[in-house]
C-alpha positions as CSV (number, residue, x, y, z in Angstrom):
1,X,0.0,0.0,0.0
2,X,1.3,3.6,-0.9
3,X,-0.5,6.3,1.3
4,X,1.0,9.9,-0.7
5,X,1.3,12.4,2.1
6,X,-0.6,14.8,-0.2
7,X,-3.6,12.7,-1.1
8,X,-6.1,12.0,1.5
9,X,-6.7,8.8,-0.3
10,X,-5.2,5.3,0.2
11,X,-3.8,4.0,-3.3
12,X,-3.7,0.1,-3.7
13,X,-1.4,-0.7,-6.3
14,X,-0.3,-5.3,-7.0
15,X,2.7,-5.5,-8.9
16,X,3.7,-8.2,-10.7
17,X,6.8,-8.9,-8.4
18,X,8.3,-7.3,-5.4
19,X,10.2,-3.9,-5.8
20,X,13.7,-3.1,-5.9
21,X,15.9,-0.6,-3.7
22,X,17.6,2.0,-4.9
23,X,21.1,0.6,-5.0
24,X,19.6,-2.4,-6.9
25,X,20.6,-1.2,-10.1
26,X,24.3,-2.6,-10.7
27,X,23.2,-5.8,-9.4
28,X,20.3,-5.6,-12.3
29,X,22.3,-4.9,-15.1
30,X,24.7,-7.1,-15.0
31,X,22.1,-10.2,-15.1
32,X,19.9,-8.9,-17.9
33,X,20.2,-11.4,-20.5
34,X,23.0,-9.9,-23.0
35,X,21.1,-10.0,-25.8
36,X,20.3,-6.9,-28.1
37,X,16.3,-5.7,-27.9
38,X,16.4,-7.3,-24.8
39,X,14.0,-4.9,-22.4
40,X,12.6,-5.6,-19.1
41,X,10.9,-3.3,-16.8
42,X,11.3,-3.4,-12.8
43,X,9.6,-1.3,-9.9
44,X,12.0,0.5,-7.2
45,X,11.0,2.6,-4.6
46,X,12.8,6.6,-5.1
47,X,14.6,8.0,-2.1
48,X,11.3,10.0,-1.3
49,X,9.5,6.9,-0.8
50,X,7.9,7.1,-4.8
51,X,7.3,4.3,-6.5
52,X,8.9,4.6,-9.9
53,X,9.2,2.4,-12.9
54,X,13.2,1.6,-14.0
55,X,13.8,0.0,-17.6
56,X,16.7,-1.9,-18.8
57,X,17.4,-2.1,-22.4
58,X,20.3,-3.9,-24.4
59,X,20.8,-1.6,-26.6
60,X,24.2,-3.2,-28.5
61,X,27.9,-3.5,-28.3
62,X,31.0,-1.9,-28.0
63,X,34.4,-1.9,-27.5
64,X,36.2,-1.0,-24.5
65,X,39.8,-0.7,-23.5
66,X,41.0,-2.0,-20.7
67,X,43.8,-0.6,-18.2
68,X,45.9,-3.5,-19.1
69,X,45.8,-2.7,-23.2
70,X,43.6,-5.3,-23.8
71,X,40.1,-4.8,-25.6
72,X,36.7,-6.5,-25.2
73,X,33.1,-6.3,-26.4
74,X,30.8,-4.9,-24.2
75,X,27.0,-4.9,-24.2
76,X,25.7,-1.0,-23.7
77,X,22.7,-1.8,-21.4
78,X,20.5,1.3,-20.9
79,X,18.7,2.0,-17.7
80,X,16.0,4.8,-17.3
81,X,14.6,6.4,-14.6
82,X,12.6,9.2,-14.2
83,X,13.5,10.9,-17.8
84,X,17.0,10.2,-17.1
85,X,19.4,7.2,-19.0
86,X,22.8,5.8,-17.3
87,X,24.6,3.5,-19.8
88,X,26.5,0.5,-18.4
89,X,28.5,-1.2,-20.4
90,X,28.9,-5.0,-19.3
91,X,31.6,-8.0,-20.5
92,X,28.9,-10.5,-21.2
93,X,31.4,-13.0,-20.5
94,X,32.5,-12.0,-16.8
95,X,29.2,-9.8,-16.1
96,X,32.0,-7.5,-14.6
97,X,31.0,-3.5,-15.4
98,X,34.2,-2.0,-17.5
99,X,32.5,1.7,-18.2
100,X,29.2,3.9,-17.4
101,X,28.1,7.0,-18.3
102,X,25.6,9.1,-16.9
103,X,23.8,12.3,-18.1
104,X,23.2,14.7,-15.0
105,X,21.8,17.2,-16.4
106,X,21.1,18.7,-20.0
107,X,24.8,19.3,-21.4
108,X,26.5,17.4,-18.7
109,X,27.5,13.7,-19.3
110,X,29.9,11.4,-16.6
111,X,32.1,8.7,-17.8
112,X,33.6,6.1,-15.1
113,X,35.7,3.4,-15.0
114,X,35.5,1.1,-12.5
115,X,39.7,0.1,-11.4
């Protein structure tokens, strides 16, 4: 049950599974199928208590260097949230992240590497 501070109503909501925290999301993308198309949709409750819808999208893949001067392909999995898109990009073979990106704010754009 979600009871909005704002609304004098009660709001029943059934999901179709249990939602996820907010620090759920690196464990998510890293064991979405690796397959490109591939879109699922999961529920997480925001930091102000809102329930909000996140969904993950294989959108492709792409090559990343590594600190050791080795390459691999990475699958770009996109995850949005509330009008905003993180890009992880995932070794399908060792489900280990190797890069993200995430957009801010209009203009602004992140890259990291995980060492």
């Amino acid at each position: 049950r979600i009871e909005p501070a704002d609304v004098d109503e009660t709001i029943d909501l059934t999901l179709d599974a249990a939602p996820f925290g907010p620090g759920s999301v690196g464990l998510i993308v890293r064991a979405v199928p690796m397959t490109e198309g591939y879109l699922a949709t999961a529920h997480t409750f925001s930091a102000d208590d809102r329930l909000e819808e996140m969904t993950f999208e294989v959108v492709g893949a792409e090559a990343v260097g590594l600190d050791d001067g080795t390459t691999v392909t990475a699958m770009a999995v996109e995850m949005r949230l509330d009008g905003r898109t993180q890009r992880y990009l995932i070794d399908p073979e060792t489900r280990e992240l190797v890069k993200m990106a995430v957009a801010p704010a209009p203009g602004a754009s992140i890259e990291a590497t995980p060492r």
